[in-house]
C-alpha positions in Angstrom: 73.8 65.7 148.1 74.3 62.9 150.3 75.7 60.2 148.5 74.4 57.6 150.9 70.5 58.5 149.7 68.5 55.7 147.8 68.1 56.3 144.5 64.1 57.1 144.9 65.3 60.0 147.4 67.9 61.5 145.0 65.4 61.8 142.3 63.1 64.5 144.4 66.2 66.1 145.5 69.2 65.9 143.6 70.9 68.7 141.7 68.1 71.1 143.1 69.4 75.2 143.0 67.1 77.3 145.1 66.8 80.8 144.8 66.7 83.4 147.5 63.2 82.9 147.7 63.5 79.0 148.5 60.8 78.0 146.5 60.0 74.2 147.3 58.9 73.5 143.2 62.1 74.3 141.1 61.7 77.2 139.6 61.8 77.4 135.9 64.6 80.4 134.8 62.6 80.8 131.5 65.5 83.4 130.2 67.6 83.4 127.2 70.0 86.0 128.6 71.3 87.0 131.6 72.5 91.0 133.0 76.0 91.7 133.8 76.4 94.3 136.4 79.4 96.2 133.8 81.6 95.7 131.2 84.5 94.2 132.9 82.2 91.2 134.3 80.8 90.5 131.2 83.9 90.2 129.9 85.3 87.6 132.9 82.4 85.8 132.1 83.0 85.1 128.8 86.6 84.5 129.5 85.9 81.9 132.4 81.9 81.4 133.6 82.1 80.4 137.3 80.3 77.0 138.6 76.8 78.8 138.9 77.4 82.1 136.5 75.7 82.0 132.6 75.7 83.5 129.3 73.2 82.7 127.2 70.0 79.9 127.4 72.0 78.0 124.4 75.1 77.5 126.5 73.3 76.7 130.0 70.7 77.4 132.1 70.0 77.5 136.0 66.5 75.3 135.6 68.6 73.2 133.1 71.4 72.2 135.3 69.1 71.6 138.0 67.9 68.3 135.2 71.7 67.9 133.8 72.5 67.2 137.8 69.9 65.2 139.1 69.8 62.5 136.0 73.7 62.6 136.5 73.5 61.3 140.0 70.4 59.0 138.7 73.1 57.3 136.6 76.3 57.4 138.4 77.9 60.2 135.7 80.6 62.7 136.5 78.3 65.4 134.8 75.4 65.3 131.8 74.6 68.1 129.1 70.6 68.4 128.1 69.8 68.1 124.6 66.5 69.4 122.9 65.5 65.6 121.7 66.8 62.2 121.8 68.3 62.2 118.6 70.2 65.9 119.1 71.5 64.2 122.1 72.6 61.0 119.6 74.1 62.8 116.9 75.5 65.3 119.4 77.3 62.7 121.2 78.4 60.7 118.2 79.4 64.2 115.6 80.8 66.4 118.9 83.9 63.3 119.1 84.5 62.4 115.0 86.1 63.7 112.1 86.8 62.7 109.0 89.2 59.6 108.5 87.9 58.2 112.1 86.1 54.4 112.3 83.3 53.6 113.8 81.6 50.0 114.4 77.7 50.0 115.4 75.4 47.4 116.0 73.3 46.7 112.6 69.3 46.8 115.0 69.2 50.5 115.8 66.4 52.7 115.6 65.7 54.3 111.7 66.6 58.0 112.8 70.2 56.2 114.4 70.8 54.7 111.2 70.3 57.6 109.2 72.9 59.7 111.4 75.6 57.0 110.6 74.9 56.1 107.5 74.0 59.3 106.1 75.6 62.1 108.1 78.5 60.9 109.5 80.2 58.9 105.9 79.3 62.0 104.3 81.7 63.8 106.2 84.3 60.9 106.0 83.9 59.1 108.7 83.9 55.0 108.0 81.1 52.9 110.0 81.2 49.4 110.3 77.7 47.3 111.6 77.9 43.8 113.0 75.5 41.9 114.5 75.5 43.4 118.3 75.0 40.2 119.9 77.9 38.7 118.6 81.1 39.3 120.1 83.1 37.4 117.5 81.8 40.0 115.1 82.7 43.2 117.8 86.0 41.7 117.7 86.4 41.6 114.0 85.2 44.7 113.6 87.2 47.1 115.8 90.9 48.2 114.5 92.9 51.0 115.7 91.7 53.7 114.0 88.6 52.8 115.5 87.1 55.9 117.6 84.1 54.5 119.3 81.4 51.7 119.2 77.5 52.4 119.3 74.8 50.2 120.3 71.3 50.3 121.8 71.6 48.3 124.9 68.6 46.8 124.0 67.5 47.0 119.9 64.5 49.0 119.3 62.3 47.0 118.1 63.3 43.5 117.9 64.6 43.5 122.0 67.9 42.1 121.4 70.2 42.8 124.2 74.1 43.5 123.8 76.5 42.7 125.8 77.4 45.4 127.6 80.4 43.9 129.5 81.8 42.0 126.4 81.7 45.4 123.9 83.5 47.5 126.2 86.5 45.1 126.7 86.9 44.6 123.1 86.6 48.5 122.7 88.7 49.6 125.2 91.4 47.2 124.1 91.6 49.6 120.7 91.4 52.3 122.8 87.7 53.5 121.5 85.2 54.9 123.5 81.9 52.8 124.5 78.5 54.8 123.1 75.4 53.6 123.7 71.6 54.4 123.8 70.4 53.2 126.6 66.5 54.1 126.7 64.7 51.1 126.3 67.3 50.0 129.6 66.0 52.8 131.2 67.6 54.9 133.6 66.2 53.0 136.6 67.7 50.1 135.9 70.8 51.3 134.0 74.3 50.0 135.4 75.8 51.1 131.8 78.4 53.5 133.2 79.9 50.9 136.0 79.4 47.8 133.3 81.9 49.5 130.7 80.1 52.3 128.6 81.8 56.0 128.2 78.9 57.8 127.3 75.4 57.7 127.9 72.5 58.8 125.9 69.0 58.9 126.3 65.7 60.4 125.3 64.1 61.9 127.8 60.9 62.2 125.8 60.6 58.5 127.0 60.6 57.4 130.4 62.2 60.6 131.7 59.3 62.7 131.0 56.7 59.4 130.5 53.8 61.4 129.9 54.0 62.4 126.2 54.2 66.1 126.8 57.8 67.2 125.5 60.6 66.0 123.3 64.2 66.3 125.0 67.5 64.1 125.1 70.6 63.7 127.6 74.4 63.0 127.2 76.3 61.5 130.1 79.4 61.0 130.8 82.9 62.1 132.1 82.9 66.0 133.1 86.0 66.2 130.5 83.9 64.2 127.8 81.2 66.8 128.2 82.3 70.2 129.0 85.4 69.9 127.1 83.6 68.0 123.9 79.7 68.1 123.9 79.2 71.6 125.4 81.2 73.4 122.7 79.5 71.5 119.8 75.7 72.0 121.2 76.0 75.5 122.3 77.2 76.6 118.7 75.2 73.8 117.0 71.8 74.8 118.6 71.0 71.7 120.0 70.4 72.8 123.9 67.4 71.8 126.0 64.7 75.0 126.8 64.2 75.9 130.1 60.6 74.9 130.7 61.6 71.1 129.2 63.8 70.9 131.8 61.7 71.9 134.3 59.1 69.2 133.4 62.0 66.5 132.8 62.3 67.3 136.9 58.9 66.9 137.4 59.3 63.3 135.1 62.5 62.4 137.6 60.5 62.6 140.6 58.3 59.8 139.5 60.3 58.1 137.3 61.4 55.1 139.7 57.5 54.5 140.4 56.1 54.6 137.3 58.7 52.3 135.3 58.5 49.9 137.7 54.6 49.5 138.1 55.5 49.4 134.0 57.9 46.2 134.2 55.6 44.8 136.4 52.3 45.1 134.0 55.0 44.1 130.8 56.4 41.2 132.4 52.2 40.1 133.4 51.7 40.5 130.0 54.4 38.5 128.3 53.5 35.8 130.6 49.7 36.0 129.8 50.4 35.5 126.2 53.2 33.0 126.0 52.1 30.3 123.7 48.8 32.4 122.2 47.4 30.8 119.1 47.3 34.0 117.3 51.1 34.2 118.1 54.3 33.4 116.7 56.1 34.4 119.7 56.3 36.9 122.4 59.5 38.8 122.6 60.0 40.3 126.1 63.7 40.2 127.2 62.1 39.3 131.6 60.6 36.5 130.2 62.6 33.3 130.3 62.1 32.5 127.1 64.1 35.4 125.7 67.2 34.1 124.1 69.1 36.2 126.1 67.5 36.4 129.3 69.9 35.1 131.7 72.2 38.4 130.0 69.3 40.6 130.6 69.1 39.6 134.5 72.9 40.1 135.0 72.9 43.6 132.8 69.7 45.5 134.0 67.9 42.8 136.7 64.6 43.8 134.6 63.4 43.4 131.0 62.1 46.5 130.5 58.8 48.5 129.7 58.1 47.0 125.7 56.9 44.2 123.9 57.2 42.8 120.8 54.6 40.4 119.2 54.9 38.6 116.2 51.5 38.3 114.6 50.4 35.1 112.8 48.8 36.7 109.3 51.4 39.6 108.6 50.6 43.1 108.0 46.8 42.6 107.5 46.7 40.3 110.7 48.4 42.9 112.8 46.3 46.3 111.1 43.4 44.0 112.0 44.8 43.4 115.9 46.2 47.2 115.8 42.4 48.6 115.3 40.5 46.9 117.6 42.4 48.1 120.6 40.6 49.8 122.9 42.7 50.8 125.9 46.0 50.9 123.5 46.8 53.4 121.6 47.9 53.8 117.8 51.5 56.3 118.5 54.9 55.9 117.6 56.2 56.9 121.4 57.3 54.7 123.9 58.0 54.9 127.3 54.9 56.6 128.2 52.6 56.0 131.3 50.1 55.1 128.9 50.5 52.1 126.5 51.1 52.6 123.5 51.3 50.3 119.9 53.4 50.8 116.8 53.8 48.5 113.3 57.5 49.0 113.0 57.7 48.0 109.4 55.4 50.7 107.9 56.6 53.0 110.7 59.3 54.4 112.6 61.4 51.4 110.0 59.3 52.3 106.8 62.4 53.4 105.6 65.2 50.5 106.0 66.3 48.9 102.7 64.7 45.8 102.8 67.7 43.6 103.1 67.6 45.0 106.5 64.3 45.0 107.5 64.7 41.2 106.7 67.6 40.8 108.6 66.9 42.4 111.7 63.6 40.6 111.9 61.3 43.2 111.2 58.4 41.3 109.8 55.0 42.1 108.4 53.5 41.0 111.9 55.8 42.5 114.0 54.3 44.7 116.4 55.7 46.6 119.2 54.0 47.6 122.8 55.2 50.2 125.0 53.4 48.5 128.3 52.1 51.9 130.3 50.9 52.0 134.0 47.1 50.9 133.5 46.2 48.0 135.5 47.5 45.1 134.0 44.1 43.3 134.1 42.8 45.8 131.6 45.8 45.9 129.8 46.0 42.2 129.3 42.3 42.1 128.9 42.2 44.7 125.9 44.9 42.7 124.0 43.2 39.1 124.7 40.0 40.6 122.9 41.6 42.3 119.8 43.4 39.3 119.2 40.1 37.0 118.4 39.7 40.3 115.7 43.3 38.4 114.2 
């Protein structure tokens, strides 16, 4: 691969394998084992697999490493390992480094399934977790100690859009000698500069914007090629947790668009936020591009873009927002995001039903909070089909 390709070009091309037939489409290898011409080379395989030599589907996979090294040079990574959803690729990359008596310190907005991995899985098998408020570096600071082993954040929270300081994490993690974790799919990988501003690891679910068109669930870990064949490939191949053949082939298929599609999505979010700024049926509009996000001029330097979703804040509460929710016509009712088409969810009896509600309250999860996944309709309609269920508020 030339390294000198835009970023656009790399995602047709990079990390492509071609067989001795030179198909143009990657091919899918939809295997689970592979022949060994004798004994003796099944043996040296198992001692020592070569660069482009496999064992089993769980442990890699030609189609698969065709994904794991094109989304690697998407995001700037030494190497990536392919995960059979977002949250294998989460609690793979958090469980594959931790053991018991290890510290960990997380930002307190994190999506429900996130929580339950740290708060559930991990300080059942000993490990201590410590959440702060992510935007607050004072609180970071506090926070981390030596035994500390890494720090996990969303870049930006899911659902409240609250960005973390990227830059400002990693130097107060680094300084303890703990690795920077974070989840980085509502940045997106086309506007991610996660890896160069600081983080370790990488993780994403490529169910989102990677695939984008709601067909299959998969996740990615990224990182250093130490970090993830020497750490994450040993826990997923015996935990199970590897990505099939065929999802990678269509995760290629989501690369190749990718840059296109999330762009034509900023541009249609960041139409909307401004369309509705100031609505009467409104409390507020959350959308980190807009300058009226808090923490806009840290979303500019970070990512240059605000992103595919939306919050709104619904004057009424719940029954308001069921009653906005329903009379969508072009929107649809789902709990996905990243998708080409857009896409509502009511957080609070949803993908956060289950938050205590001392949390709900204080990440800001209200009654009327609702959250849009901004797809790639035209943003006339888009705009248009939210204006109208909005007099139904």
């Amino acid at each position: 691969m030339d390294k000198k390709w835009n970023r656009r070009t790399k995602l047709v091309h990079g990390g492509t394998r071609r067989s001795q037939y030179n198909e143009v489409s990657e091919a899918i290898f939809l295997t689970q084992g592979f022949v060994y011409d004798t004994a003796e080379a099944a043996e040296a395989r198992f001692l020592q697999a070569g660069e482009d030599e496999y064992i089993y589907a769980r442990y890699g996979n030609p189609t698969v490493a065709m994904f794991e090294g094109r989304i690697a040079e998407l995001e700037g990574a030494e190497d990536a390992f392919a995960t059979a959803s977002g949250m294998a690729a989460v609690s793979g990359a958090l469980t594959s480094m931790l053991k018991a008596g290890d510290h960990v310190v997380a930002a307190r907005a994190l999506f429900g399934s996130c929580l339950y991995v740290l708060e559930e899985v991990l300080t059942r098998f000993g490990v201590e977790v410590t959440f702060v408020d992510g935007t607050n570096l004072a609180e970071w600071r506090a926070a981390v100690r030596e035994s500390t082993k890494l720090v996990f954040f969303e870049t930006i929270a899911n659902p409240t859009l609250e960005v973390v300081d990227i830059v400002g994490v990693a130097e107060i993690a680094h300084a303890v000698g703990a690795r920077v974790v974070i989840d980085n799919v509502f940045a997106t990988p086309v506007f991610s500069n996660a890896l160069e501003q600081g983080a370790d690891v990488v993780v994403y679910s490529a169910t989102k914007h990677i695939d984008g068109q709601g067909r299959t669930l998969g996740g990615v870990i990224l990182g250093s090629k130490d970090y993830i064949r020497k750490t994450v490939e040993p826990y997923m191949k015996h935990t199970g947790g590897a990505m099939s053949p065929f999802t990678a082939w269509v995760m290629l298929k989501g690369l190749e668009t990718i840059d296109l599609r999330v762009r034509a999505q900023v541009a249609n979010a960041t139409a909307l936020a401004e369309a509705l700024h100031g609505h009467e049926k409104l409390s507020q509009v959350v959308y980190p591009g807009h300058k009226s996000h808090p923490q806009h001029d840290l979303v500019r330097s970070l990512m240059g873009e605000g992103g595919t979703v939306v919050a709104l804040e619904i004057k009424g509460g719940q029954e308001a927002a069921f009653r906005f929710i329903n009379a969508l016509e072009i929107v649809l009712i789902s709990n996905n995001l990243g998708d080409a088409k857009s896409i509502i969810t009511h957080p609070s009896t949803t993908t956060h039903q289950r938050l205590s509600d001392y949390l709900i309250d204080a990440l800001g999860i209200t009654p009327g909070l609702v959250r849009l996944s901004i797809g790639i309709e035209h943003a006339d309609d888009i705009i248009g089909d939210i204006k109208a269920a909005l007099k139904a508020v």
